[in-house]
mmCIF file of the N, C-alpha and C atoms, coordinates in Angstrom:
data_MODEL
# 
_entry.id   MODEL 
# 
loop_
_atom_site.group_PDB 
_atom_site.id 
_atom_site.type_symbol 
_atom_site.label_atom_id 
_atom_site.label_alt_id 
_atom_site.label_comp_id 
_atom_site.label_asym_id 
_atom_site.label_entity_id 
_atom_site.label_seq_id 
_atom_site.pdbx_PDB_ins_code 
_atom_site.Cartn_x 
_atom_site.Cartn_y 
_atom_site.Cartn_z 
_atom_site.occupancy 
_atom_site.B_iso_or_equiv 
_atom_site.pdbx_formal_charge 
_atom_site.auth_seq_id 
_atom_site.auth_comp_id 
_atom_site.auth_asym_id 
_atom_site.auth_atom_id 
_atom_site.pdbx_PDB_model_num 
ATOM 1   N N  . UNK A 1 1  ? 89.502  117.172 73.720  1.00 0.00 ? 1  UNK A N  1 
ATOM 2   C CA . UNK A 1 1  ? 90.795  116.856 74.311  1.00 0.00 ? 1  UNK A CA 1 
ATOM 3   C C  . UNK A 1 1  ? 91.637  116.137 73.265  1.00 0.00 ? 1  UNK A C  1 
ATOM 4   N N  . UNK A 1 2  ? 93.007  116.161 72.894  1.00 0.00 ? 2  UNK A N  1 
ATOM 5   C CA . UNK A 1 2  ? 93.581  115.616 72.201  1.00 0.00 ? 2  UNK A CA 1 
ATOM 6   C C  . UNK A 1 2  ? 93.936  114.745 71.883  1.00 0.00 ? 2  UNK A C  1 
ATOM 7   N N  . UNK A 1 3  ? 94.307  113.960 71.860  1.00 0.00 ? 3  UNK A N  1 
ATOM 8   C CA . UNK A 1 3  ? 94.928  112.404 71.343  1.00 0.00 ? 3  UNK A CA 1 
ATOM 9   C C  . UNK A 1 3  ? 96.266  112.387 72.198  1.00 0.00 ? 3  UNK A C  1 
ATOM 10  N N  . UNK A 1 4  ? 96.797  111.933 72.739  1.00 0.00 ? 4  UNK A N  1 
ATOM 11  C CA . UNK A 1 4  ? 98.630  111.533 73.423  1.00 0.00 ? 4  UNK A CA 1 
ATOM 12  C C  . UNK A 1 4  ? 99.044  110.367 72.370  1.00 0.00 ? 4  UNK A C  1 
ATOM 13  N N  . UNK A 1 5  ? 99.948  111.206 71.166  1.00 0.00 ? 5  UNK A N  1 
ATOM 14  C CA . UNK A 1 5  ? 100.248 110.155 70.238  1.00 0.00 ? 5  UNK A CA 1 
ATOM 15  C C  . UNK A 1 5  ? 101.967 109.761 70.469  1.00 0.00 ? 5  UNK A C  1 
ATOM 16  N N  . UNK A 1 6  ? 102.833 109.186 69.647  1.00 0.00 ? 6  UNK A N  1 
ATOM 17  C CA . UNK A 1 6  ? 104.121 108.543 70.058  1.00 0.00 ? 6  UNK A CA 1 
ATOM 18  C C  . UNK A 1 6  ? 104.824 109.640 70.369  1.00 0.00 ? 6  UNK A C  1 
ATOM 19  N N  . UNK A 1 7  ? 104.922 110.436 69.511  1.00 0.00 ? 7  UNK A N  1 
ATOM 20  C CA . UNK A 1 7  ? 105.945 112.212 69.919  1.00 0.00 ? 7  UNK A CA 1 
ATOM 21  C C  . UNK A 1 7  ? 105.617 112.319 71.287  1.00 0.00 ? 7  UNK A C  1 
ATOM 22  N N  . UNK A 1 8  ? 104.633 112.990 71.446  1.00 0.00 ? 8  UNK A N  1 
ATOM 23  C CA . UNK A 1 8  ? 103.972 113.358 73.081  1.00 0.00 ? 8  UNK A CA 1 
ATOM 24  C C  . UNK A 1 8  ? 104.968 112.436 73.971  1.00 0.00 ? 8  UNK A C  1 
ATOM 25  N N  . UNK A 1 9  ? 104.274 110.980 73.898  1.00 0.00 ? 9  UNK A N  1 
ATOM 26  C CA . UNK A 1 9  ? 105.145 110.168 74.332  1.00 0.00 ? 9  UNK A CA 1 
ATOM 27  C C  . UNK A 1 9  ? 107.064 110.432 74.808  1.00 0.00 ? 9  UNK A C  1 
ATOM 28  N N  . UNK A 1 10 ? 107.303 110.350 73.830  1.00 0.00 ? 10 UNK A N  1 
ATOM 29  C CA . UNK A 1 10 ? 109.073 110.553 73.750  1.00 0.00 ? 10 UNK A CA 1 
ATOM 30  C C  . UNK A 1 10 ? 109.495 111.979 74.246  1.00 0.00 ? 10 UNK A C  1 
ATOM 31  N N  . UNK A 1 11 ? 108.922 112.860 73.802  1.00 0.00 ? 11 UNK A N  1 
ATOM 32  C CA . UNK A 1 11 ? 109.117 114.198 75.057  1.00 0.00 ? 11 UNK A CA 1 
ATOM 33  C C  . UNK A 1 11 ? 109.032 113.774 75.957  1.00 0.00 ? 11 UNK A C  1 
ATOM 34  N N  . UNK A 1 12 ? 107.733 113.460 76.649  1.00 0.00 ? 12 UNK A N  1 
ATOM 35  C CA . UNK A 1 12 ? 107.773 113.132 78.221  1.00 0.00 ? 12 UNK A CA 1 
ATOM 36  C C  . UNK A 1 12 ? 108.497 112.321 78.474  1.00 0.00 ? 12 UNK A C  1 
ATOM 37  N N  . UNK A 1 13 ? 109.271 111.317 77.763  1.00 0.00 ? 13 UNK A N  1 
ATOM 38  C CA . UNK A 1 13 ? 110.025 110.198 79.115  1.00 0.00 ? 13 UNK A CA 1 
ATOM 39  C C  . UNK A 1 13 ? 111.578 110.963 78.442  1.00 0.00 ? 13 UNK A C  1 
ATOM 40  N N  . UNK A 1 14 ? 111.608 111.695 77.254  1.00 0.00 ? 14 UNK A N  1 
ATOM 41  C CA . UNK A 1 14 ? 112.625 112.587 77.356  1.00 0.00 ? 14 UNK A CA 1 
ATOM 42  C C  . UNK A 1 14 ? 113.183 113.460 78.753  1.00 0.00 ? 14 UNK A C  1 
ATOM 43  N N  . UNK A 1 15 ? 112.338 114.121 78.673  1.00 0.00 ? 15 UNK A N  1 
ATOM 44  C CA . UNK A 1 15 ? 111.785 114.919 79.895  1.00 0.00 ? 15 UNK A CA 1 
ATOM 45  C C  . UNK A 1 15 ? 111.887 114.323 81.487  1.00 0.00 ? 15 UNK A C  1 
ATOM 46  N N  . UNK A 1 16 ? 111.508 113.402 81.407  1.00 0.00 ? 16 UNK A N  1 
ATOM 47  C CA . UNK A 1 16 ? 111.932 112.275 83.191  1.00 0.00 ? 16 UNK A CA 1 
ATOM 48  C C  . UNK A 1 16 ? 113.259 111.689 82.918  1.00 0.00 ? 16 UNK A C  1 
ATOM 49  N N  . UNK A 1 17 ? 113.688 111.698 81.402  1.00 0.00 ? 17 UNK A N  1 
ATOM 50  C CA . UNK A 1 17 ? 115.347 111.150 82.144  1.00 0.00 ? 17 UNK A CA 1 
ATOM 51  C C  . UNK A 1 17 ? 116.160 112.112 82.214  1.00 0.00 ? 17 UNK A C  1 
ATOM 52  N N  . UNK A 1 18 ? 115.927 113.811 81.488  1.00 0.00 ? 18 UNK A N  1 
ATOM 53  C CA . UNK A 1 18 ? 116.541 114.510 81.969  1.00 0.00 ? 18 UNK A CA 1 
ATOM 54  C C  . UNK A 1 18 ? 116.081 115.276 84.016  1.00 0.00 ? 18 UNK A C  1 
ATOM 55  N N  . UNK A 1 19 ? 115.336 114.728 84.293  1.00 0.00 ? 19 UNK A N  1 
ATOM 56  C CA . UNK A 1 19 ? 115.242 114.953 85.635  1.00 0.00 ? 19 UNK A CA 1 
ATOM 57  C C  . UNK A 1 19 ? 115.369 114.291 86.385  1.00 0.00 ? 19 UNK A C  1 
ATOM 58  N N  . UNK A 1 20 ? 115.446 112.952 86.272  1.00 0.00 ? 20 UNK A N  1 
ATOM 59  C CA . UNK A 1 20 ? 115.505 111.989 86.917  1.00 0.00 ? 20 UNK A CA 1 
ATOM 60  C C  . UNK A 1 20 ? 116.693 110.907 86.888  1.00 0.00 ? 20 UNK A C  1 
ATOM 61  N N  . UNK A 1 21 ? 117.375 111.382 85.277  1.00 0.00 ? 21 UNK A N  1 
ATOM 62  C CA . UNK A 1 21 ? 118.350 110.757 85.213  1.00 0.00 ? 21 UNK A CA 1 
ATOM 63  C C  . UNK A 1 21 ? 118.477 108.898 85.210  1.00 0.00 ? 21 UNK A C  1 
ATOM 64  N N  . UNK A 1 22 ? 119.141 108.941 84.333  1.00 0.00 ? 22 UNK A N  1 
ATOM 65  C CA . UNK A 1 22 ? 119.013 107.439 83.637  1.00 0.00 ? 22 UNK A CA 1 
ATOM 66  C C  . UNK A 1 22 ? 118.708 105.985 85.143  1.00 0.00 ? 22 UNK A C  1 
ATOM 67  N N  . UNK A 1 23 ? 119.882 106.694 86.187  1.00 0.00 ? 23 UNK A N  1 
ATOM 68  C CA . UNK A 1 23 ? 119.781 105.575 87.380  1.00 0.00 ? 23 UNK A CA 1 
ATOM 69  C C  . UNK A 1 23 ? 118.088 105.236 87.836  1.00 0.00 ? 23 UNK A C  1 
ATOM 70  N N  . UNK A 1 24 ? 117.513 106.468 88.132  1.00 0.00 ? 24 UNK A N  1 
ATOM 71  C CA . UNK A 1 24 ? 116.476 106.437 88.787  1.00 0.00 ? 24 UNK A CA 1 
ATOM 72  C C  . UNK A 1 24 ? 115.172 105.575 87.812  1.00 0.00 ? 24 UNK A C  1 
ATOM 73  N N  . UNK A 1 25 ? 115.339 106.233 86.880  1.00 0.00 ? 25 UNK A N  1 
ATOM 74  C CA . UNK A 1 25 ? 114.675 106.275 85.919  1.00 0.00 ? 25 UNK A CA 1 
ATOM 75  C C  . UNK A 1 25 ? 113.763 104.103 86.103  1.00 0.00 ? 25 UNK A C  1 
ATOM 76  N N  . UNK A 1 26 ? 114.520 104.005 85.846  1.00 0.00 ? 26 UNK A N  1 
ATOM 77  C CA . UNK A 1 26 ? 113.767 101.869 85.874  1.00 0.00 ? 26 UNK A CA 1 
ATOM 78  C C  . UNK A 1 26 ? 112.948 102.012 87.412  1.00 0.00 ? 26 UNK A C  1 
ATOM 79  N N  . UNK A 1 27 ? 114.149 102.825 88.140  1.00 0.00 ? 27 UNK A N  1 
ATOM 80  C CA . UNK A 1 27 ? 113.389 102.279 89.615  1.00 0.00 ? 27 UNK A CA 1 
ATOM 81  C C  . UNK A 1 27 ? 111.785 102.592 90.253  1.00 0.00 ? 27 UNK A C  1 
ATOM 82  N N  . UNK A 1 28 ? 111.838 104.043 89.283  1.00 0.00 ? 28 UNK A N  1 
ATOM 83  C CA . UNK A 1 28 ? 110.242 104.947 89.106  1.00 0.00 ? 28 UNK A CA 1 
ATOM 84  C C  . UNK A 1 28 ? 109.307 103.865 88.535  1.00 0.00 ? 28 UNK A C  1 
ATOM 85  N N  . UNK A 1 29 ? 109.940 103.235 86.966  1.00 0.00 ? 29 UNK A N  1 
ATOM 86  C CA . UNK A 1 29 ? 109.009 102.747 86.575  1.00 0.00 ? 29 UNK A CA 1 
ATOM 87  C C  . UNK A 1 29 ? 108.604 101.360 87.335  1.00 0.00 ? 29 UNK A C  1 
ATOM 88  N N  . UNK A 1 30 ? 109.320 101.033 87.838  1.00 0.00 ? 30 UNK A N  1 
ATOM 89  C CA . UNK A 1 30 ? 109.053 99.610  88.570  1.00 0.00 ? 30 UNK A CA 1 
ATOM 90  C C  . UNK A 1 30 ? 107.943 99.579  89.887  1.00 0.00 ? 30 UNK A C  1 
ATOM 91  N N  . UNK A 1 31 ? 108.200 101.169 90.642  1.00 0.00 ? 31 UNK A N  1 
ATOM 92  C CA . UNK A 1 31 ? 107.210 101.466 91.886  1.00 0.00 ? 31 UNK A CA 1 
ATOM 93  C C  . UNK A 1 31 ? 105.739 101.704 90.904  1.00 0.00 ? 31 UNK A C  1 
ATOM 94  N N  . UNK A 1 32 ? 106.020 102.865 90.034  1.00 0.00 ? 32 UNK A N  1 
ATOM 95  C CA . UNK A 1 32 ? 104.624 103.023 89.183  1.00 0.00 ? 32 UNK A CA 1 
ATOM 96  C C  . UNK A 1 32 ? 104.105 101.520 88.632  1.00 0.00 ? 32 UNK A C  1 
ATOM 97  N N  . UNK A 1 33 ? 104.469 100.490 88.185  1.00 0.00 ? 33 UNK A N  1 
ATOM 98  C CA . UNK A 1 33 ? 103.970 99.101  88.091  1.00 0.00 ? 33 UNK A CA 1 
ATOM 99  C C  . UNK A 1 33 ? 102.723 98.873  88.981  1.00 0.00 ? 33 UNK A C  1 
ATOM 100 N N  . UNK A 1 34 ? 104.234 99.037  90.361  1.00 0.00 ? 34 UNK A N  1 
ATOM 101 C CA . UNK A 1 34 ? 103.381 98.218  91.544  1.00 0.00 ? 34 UNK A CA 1 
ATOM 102 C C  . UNK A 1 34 ? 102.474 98.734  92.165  1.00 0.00 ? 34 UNK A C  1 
ATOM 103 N N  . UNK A 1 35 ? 102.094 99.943  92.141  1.00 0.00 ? 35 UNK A N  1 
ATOM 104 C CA . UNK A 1 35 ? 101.150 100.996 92.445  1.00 0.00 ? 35 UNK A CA 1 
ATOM 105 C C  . UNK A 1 35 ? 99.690  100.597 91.643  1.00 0.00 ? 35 UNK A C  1 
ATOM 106 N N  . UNK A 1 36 ? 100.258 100.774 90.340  1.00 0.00 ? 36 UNK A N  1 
ATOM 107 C CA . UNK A 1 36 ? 98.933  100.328 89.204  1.00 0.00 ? 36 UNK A CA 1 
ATOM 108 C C  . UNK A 1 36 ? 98.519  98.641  89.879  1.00 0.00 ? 36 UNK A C  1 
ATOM 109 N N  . UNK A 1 37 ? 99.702  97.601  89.584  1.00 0.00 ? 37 UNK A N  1 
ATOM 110 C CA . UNK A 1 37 ? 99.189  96.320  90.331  1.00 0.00 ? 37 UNK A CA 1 
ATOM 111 C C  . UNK A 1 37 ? 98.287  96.653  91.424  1.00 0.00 ? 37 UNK A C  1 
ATOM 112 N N  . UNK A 1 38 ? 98.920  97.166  92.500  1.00 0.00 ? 38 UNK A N  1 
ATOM 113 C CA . UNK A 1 38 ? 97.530  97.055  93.871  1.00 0.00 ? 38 UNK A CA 1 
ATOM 114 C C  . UNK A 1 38 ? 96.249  97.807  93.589  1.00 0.00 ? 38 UNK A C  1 
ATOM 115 N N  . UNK A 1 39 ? 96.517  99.191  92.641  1.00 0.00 ? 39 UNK A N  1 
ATOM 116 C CA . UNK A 1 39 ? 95.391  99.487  92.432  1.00 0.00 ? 39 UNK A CA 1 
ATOM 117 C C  . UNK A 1 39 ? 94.591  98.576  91.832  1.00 0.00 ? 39 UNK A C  1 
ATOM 118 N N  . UNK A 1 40 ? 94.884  98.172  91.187  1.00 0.00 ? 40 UNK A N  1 
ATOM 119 C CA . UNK A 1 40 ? 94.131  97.209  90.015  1.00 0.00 ? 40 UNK A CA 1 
ATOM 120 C C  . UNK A 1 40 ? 93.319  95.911  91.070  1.00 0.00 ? 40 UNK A C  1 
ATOM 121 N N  . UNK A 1 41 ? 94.542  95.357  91.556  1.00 0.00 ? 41 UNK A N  1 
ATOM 122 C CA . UNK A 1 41 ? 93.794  94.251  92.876  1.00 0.00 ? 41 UNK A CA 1 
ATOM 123 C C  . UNK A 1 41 ? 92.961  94.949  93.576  1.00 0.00 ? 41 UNK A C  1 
ATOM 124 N N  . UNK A 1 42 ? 93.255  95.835  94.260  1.00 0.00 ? 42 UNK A N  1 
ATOM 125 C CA . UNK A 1 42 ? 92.041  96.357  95.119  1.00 0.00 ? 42 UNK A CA 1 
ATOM 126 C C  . UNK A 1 42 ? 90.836  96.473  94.553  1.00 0.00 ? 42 UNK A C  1 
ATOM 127 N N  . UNK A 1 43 ? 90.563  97.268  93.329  1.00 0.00 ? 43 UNK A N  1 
ATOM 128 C CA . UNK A 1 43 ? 89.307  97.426  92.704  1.00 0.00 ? 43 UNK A CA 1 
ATOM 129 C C  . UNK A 1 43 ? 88.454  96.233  92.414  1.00 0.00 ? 43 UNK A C  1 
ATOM 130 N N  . UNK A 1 44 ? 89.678  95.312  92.278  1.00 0.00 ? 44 UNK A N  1 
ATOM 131 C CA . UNK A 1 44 ? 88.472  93.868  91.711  1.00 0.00 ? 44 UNK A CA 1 
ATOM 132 C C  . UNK A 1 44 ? 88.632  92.746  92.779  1.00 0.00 ? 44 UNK A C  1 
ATOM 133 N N  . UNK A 1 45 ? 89.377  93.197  93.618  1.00 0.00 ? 45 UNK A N  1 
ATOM 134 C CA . UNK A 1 45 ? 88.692  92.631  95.136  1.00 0.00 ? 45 UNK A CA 1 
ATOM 135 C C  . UNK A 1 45 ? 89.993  91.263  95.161  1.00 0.00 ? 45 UNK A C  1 
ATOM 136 N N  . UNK A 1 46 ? 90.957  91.116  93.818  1.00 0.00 ? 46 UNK A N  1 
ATOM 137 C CA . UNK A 1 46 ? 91.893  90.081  93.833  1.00 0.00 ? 46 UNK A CA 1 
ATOM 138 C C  . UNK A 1 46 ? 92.690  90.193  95.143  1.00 0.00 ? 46 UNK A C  1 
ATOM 139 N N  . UNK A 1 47 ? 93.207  90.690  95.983  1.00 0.00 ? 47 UNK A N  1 
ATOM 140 C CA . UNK A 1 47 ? 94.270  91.427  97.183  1.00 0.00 ? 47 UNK A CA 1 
ATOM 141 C C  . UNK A 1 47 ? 93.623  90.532  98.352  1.00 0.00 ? 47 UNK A C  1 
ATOM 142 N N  . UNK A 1 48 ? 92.511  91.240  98.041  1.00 0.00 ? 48 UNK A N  1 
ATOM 143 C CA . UNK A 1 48 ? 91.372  90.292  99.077  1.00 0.00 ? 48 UNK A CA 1 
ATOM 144 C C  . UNK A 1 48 ? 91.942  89.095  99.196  1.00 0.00 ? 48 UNK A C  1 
ATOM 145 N N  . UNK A 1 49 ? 91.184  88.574  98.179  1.00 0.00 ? 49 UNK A N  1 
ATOM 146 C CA . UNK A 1 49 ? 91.339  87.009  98.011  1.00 0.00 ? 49 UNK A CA 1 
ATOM 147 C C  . UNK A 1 49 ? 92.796  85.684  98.384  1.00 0.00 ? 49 UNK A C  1 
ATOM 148 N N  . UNK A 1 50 ? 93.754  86.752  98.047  1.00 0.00 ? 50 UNK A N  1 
ATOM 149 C CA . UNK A 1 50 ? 95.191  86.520  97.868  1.00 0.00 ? 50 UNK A CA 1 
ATOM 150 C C  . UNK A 1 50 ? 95.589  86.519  99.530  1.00 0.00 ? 50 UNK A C  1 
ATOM 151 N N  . UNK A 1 51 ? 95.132  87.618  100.115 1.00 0.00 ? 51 UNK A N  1 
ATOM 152 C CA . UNK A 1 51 ? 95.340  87.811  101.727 1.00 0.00 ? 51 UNK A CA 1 
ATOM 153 C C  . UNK A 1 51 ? 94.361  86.460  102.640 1.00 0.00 ? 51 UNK A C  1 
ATOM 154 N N  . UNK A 1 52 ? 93.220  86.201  101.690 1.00 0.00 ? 52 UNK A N  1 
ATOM 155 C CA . UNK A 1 52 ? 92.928  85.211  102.313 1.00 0.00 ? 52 UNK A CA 1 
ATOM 156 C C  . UNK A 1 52 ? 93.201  83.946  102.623 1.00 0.00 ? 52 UNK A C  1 
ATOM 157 N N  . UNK A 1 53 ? 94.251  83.337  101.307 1.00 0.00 ? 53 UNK A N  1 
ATOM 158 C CA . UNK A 1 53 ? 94.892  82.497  101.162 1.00 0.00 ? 53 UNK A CA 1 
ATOM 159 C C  . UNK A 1 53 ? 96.108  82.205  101.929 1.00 0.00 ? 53 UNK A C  1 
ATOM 160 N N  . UNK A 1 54 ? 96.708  83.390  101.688 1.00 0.00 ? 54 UNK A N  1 
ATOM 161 C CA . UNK A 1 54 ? 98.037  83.424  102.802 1.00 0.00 ? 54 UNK A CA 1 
ATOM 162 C C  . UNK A 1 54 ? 97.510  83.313  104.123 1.00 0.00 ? 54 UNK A C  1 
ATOM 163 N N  . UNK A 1 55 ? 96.690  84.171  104.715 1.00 0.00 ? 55 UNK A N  1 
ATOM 164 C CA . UNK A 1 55 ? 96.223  83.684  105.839 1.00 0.00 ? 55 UNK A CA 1 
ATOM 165 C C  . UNK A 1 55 ? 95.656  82.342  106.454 1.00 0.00 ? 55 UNK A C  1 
ATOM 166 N N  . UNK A 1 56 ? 95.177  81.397  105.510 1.00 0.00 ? 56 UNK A N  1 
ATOM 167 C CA . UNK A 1 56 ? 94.705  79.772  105.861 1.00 0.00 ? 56 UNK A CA 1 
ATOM 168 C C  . UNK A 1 56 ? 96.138  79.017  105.776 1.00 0.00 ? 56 UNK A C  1 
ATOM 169 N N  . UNK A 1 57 ? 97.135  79.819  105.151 1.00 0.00 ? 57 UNK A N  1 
ATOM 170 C CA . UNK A 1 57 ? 98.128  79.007  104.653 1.00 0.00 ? 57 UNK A CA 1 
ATOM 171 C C  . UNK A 1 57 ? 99.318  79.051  106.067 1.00 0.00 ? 57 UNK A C  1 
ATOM 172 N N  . UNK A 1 58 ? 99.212  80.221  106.645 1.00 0.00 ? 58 UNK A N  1 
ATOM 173 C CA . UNK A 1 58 ? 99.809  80.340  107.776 1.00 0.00 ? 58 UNK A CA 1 
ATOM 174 C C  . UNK A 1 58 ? 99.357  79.388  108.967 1.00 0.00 ? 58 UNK A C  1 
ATOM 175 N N  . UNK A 1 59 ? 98.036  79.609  109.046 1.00 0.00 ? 59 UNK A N  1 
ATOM 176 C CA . UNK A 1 59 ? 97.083  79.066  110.029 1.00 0.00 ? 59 UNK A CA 1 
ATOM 177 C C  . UNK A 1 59 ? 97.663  77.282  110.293 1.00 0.00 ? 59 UNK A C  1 
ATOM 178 N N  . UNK A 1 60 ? 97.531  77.093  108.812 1.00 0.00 ? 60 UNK A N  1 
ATOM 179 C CA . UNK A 1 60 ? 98.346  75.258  108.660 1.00 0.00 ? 60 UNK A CA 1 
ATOM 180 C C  . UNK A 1 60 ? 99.587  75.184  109.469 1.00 0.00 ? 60 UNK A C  1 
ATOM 181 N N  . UNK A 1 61 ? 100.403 76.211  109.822 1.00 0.00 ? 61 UNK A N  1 
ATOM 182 C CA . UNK A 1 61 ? 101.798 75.482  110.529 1.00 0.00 ? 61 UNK A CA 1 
ATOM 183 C C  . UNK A 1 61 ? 101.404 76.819  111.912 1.00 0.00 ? 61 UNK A C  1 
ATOM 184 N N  . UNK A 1 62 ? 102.015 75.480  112.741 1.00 0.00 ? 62 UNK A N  1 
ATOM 185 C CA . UNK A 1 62 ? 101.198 76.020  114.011 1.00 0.00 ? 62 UNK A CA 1 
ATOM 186 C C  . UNK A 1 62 ? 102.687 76.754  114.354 1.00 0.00 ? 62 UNK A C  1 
ATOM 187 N N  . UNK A 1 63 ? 102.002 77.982  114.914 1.00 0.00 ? 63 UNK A N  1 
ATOM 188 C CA . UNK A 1 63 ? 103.524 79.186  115.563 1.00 0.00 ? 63 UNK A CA 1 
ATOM 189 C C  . UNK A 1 63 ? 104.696 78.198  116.902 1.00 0.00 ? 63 UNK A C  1 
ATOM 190 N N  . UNK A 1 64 ? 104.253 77.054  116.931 1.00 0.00 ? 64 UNK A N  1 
ATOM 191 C CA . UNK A 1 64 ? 105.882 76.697  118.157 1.00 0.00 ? 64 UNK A CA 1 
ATOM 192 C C  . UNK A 1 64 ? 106.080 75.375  117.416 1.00 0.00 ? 64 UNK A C  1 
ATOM 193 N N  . UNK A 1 65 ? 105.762 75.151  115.794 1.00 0.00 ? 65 UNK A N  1 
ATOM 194 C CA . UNK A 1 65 ? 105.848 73.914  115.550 1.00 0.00 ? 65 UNK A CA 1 
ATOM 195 C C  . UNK A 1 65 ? 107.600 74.557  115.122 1.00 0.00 ? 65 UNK A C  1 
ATOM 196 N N  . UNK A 1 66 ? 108.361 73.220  115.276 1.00 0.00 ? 66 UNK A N  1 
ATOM 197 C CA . UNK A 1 66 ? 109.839 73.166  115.271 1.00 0.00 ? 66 UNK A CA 1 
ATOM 198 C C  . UNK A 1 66 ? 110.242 73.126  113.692 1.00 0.00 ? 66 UNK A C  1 
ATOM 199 N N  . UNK A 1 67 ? 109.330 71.610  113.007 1.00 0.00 ? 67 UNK A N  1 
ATOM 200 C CA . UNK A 1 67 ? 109.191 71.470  111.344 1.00 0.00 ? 67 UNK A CA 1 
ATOM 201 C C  . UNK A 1 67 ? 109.883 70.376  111.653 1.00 0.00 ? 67 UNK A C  1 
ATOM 202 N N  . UNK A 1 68 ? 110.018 69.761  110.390 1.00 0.00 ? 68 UNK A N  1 
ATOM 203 C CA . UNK A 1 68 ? 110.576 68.394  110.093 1.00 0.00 ? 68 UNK A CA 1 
ATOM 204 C C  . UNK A 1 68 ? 111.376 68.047  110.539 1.00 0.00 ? 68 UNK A C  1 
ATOM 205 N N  . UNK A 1 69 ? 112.379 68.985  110.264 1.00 0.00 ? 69 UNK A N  1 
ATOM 206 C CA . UNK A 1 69 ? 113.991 68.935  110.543 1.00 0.00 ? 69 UNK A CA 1 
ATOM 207 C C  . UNK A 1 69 ? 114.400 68.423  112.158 1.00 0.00 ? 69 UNK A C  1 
ATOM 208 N N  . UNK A 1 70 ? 113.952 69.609  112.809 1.00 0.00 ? 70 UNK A N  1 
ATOM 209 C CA . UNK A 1 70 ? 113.952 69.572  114.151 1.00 0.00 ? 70 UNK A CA 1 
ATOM 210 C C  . UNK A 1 70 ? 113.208 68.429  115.406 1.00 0.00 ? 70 UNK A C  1 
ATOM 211 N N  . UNK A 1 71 ? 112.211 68.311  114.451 1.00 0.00 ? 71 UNK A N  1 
ATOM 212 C CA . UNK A 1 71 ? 111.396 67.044  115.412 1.00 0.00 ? 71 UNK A CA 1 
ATOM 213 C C  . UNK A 1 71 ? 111.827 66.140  115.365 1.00 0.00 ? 71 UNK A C  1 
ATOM 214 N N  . UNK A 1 72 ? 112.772 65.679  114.039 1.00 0.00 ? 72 UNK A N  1 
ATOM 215 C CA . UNK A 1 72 ? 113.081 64.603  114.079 1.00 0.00 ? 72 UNK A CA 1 
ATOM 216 C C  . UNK A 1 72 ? 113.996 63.804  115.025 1.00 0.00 ? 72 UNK A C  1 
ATOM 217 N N  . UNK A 1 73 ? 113.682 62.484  115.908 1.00 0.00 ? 73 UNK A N  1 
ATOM 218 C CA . UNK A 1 73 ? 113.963 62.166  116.675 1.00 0.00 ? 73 UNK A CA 1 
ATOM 219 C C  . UNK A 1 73 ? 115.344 61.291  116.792 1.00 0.00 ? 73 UNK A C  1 
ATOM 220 N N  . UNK A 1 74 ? 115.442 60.585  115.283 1.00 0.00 ? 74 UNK A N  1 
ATOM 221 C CA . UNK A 1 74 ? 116.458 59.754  115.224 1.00 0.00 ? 74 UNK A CA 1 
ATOM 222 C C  . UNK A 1 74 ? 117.553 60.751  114.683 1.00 0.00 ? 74 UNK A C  1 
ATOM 223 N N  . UNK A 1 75 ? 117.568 61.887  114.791 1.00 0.00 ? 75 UNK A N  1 
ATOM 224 C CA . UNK A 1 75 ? 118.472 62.243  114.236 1.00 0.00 ? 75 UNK A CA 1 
ATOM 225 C C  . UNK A 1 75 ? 119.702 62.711  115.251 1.00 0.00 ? 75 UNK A C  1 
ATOM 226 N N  . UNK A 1 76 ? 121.339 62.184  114.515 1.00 0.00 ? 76 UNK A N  1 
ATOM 227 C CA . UNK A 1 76 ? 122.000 62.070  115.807 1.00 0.00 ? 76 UNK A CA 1 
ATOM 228 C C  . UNK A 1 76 ? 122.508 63.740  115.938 1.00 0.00 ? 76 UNK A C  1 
ATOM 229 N N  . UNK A 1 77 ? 122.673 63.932  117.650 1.00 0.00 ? 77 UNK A N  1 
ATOM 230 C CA . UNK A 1 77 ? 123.111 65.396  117.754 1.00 0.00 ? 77 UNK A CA 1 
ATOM 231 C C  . UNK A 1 77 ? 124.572 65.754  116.994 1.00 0.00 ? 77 UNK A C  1 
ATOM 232 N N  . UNK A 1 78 ? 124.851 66.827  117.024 1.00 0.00 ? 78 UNK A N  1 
ATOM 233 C CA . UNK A 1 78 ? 126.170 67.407  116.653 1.00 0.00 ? 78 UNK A CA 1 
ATOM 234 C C  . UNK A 1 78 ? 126.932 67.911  117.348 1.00 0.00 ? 78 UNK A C  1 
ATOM 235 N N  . UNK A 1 79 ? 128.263 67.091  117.177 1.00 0.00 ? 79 UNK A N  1 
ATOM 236 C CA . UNK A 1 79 ? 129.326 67.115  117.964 1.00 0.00 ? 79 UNK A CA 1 
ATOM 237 C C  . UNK A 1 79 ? 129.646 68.659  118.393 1.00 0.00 ? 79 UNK A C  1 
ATOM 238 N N  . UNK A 1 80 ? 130.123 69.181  119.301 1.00 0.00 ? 80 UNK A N  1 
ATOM 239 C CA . UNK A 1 80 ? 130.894 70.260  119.408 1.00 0.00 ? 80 UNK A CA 1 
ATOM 240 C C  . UNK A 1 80 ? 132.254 70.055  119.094 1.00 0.00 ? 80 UNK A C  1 
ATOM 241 N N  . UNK A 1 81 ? 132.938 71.044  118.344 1.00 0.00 ? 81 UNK A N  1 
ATOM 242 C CA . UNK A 1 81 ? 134.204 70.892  117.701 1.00 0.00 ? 81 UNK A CA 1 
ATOM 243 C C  . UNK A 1 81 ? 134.782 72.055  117.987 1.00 0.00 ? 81 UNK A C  1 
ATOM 244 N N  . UNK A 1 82 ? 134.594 72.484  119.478 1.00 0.00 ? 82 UNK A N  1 
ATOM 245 C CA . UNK A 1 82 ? 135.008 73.883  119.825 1.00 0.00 ? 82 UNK A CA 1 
ATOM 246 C C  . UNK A 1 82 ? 136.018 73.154  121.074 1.00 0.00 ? 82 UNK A C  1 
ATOM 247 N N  . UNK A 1 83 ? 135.993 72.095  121.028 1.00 0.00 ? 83 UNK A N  1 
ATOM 248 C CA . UNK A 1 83 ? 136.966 71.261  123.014 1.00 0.00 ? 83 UNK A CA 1 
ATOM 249 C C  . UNK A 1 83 ? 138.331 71.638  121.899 1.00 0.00 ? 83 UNK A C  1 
# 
């Protein structure tokens, strides 16, 4: 099988910007990234790990908590400026 040396190279992305045209062209390479990224996580189990984190991290703020802002008690209400 041959070698894919720099020429090879420059045809082919020759070749995708005449089909794809200059606009598209970043946006391909940016999905192909993220494709390789998850592949890559999945195989070595990183995705995993990452989902597990977010998930304990959710778990910490409870679903009807209001947050700081809102609980706070001394804080004075706001006028209506609609009379």
């Amino acid at each position: 099988m041959p070698n894919i040396g720099p020429l090879e190279l420059a045809i082919v992305l020759i070749i995708a910007l005449v089909v794809f045209g200059p606009k598209r062209l970043p946006e391909l390479g940016r999905s192909l990234g993220r494709g390789i990224r998850e592949f890559r996580g999945s195989v070595s189990g990183e995705r995993e790990e990452r989902e597990e984190r977010e998930d304990e991290s959710r778990r910490e703020i409870a679903p009807g908590d209001p947050g700081p802002a809102v609980a706070d008690e001394k804080a004075e209400p706001v006028a209506d400026k609609r009379r």
